[in-house]
Every structure is written in C-alpha cells, then in structure tokens.
BAMINU-901252 format. One record per atom (N, C-alpha, C, O): residue number from 0; x negated, y, z. Coordinates in pm, whole numbers. Each point is the difference from the previous one (the first is absolute). Last residue first. Example, Ala and Ser with C-alpha at 12.3 -4.5 7.8 and 13.67 -1.06 7.14 Angstrom:
<rs>
 guba      X      Y      Z
    1  -1285   -225    708
    1    -82    119      6
    1     77    109     73
    1    -51    111     17
    0     22   -683    -24
    0     89    119      0
    0    -90    120      0
    0   -104     -2     66
</rs>
This chain:
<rs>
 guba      X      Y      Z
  107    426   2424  -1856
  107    -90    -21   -142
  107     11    152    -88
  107    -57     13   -108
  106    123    -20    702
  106     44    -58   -120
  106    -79    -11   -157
  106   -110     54    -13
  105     91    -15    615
  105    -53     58   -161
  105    121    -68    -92
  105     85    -84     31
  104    -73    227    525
  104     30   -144    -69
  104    -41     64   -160
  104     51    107    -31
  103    -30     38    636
  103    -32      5   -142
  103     51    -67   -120
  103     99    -68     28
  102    133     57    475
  102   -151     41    -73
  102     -1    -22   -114
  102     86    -67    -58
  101    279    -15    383
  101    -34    167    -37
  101   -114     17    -91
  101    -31    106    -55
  100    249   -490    252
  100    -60     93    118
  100    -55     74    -49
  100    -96     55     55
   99    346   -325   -353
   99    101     46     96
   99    -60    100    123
   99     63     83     66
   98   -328   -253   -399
   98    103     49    -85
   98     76     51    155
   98     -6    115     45
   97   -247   -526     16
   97   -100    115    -19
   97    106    204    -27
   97    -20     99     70
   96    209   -532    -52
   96     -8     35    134
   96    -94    142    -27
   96     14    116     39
   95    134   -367   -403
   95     80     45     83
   95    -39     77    110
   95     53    108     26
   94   -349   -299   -256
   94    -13     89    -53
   94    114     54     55
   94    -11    120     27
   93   -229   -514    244
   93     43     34    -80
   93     36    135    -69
   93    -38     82     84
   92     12   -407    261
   92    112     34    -34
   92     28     97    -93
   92    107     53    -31
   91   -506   -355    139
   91    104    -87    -27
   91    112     89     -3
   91     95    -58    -53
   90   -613     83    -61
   90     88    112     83
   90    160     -6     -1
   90     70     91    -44
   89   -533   -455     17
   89    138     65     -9
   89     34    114     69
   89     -5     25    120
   88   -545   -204   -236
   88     94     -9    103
   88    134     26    -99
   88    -22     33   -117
   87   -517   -175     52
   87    145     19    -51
   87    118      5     95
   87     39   -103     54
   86   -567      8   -114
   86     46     77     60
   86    133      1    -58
   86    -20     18   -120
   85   -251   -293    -98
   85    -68    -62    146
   85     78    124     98
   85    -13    -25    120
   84     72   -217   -652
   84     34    123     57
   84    -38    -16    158
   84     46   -103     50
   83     -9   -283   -391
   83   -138      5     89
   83      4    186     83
   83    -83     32     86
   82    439   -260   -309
   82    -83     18   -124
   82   -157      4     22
   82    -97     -7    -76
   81    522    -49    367
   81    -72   -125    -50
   81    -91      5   -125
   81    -42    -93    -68
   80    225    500    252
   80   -104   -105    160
   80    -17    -96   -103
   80   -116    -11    -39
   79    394    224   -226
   79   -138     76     33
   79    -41    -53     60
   79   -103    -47    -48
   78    514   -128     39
   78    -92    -31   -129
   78   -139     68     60
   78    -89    -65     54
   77    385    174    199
   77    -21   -114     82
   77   -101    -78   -174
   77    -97    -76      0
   76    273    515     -1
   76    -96    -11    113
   76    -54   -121     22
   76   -112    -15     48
   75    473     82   -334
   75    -71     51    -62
   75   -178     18     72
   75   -109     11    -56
   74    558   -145    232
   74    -33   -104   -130
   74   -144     45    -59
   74    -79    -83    -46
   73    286    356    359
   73    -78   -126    112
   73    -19    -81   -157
   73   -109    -55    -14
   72    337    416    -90
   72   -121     82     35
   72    -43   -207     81
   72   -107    -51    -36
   71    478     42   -190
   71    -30     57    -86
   71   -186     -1    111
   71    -97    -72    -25
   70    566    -25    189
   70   -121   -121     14
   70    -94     75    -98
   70   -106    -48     40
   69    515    326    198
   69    -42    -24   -113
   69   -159    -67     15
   69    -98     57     47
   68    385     60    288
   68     53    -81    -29
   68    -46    -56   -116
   68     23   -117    -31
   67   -130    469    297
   67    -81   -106     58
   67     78   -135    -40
   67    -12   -106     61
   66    -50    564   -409
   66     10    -48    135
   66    -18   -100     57
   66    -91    -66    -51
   65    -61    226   -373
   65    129     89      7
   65     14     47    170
   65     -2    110     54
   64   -513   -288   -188
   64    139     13    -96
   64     94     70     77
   64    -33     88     80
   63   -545   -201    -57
   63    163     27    118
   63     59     10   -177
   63    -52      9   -111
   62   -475   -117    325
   62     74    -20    -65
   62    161     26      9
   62     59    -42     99
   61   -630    179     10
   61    162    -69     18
   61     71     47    -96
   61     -9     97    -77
   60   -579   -144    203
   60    135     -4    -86
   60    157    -29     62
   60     38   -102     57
   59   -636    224    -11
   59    169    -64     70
   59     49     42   -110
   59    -36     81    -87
   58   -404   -331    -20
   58     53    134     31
   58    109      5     77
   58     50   -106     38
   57   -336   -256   -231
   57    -34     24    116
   57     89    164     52
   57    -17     56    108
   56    -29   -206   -543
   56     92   -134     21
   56    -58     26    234
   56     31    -80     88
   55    -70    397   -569
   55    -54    -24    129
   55    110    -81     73
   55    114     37     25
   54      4    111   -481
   54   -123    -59     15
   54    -48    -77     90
   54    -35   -117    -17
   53    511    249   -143
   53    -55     20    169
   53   -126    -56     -6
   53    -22    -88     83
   52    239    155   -514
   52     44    142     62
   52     -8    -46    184
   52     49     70     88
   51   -214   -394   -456
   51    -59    181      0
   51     68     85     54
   51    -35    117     -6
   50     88   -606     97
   50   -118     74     30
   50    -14    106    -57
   50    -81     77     51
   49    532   -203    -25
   49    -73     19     96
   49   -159     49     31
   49    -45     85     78
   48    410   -250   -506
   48    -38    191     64
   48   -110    -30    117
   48   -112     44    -26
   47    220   -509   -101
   47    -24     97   -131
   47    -42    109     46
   47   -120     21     17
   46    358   -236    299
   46   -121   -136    -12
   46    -62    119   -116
   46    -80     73     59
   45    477     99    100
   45   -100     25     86
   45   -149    -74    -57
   45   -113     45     16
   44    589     15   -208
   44   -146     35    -64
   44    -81     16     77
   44    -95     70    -35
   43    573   -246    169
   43    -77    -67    -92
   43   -148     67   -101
   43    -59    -61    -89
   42    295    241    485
   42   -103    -99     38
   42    -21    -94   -116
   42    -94    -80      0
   41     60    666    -32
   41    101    -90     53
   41    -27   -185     27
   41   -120    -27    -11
   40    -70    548     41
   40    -65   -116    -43
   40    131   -102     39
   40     34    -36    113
   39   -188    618   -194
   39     97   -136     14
   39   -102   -129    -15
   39   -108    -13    -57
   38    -45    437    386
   38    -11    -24   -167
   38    111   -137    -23
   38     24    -84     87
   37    -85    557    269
   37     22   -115    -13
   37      7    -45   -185
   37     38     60   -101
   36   -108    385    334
   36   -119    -87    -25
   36     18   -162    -25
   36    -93    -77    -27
   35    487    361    306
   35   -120     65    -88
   35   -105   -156     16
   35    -15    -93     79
   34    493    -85   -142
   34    -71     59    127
   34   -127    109    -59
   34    -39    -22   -115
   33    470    -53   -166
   33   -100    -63     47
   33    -50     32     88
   33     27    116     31
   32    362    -31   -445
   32    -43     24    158
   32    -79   -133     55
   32     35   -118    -13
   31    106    147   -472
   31    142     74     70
   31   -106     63    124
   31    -14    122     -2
   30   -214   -479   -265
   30    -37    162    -16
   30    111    101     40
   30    -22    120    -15
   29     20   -574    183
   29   -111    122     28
   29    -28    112    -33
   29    -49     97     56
   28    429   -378   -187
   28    -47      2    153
   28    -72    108     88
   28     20     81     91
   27      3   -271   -553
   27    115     67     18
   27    -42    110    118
   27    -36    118      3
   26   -289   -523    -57
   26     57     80   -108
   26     49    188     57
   26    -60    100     40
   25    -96   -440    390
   25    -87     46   -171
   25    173     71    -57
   25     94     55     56
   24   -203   -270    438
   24    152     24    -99
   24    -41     21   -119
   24     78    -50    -82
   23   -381      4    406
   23     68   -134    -42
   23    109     34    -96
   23     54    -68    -87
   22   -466    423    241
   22    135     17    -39
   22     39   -201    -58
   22    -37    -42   -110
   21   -437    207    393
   21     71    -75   -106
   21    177     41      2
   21     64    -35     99
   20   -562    287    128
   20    132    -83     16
   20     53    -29   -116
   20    -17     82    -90
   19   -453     -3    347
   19     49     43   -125
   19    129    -56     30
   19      8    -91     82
   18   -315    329    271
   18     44   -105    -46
   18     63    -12   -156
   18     26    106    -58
   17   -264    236    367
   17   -112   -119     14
   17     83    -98    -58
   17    -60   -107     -7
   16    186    621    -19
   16    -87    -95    -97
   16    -55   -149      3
   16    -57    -61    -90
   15    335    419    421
   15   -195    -52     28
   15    -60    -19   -154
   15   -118     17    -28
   14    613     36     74
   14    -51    112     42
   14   -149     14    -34
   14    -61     82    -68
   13    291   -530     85
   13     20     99   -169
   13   -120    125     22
   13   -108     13    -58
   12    125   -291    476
   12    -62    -21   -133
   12    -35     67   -127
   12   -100     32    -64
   11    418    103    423
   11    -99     71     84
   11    -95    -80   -195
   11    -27     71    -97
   10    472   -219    133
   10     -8    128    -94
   10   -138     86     47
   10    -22    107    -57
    9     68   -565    171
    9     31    -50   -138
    9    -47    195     23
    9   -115     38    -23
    8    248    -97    431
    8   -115     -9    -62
    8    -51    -24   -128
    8   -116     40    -11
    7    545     61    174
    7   -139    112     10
    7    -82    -70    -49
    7    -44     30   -112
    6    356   -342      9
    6     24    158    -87
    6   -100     56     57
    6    -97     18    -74
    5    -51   -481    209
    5    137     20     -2
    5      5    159    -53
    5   -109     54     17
    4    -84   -568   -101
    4    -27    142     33
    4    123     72      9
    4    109    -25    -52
    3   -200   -571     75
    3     43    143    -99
    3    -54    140     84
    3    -45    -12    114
    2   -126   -540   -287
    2     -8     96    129
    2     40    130    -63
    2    -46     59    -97
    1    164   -532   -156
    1    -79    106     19
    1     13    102    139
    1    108     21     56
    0    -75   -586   -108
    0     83    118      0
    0    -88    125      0
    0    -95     10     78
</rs>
C-alpha cells in the first residue's frame, strides 16, 4: 500500500520544489485544472511515459486524482513502486479537497 500525504504538506513540497506530482486523471482532466506543476500520467502509460517524465526513480513523487473514491492516483503509485519508484506517496483526497481549501490550481 502506498504511504499517503496529506494537503499542507503535499502544499509546504509544491511550495519547496522538493516534489514532483502526477495528475492520475491526465487528458480532459488536466488540462480543465490541475495541481501547480503537476504533470499527467495516467496508469495505462505509466510503463512507456514514466522514465522521461520521472527520470529520478529516487525522487518524491505523489500521486492524486478526483478523490478518495477515485483508484486513479494509488493505480498509478502502486505501478511506479513496482517500476522500482523508491519515494512515492498518495495524496488520496485529492484535487477535490485541494480546490475546496482554497489553493491554487493551473490549467493548460
């Protein structure tokens, strides 16, 4: 099971630069609204996209989608760990939650 993070801190990361985050949701999704700095990776192109858009297989990384209902962000985490990914956490609730406490969000 991936180890999750929770909004401050996930948003102290963004803030820092020290993490990269993955949009599970891709297409549509992302380019409507995204977390800042977040890149898509949905879980059938993780095996393909992954090494060039998370080189550093030692980096953090999380991963999130809609909410804590949507399997999207742990499908996508739990590939990465088995890709050999050695930092990967969930931000299991997500862009909802993110959205609802006011912060940021880019678009395409």
């Amino acid at each position: 099971m991936t180890a999750l993070i929770g909004r401050d801190e996930l948003k102290a990361a963004i803030d820092a630069g020290t993490v990269t985050v993955v949009d599970a949701l891709g297409g549509e999704y992302h380019a409507e609204q995204h977390l800042p700095g977040a890149v898509p990776l949905v879980a059938a192109d993780v095996d393909a996209q992954a090494p060039a858009l998370l080189p550093d297989r030692a980096a953090a990384i999380v991963t999130y989608c809609s909410n804590p209902a949507c399997p999207n962000s742990g499908q996508v985490a739990d590939r990465l760990t088995a890709l050999g990914y050695t930092n990967v956490r969930k931000y299991r609730e997500g862009i909802e939650d993110w959205v609802a406490a006011g912060l940021p969000t880019e678009s395409a």
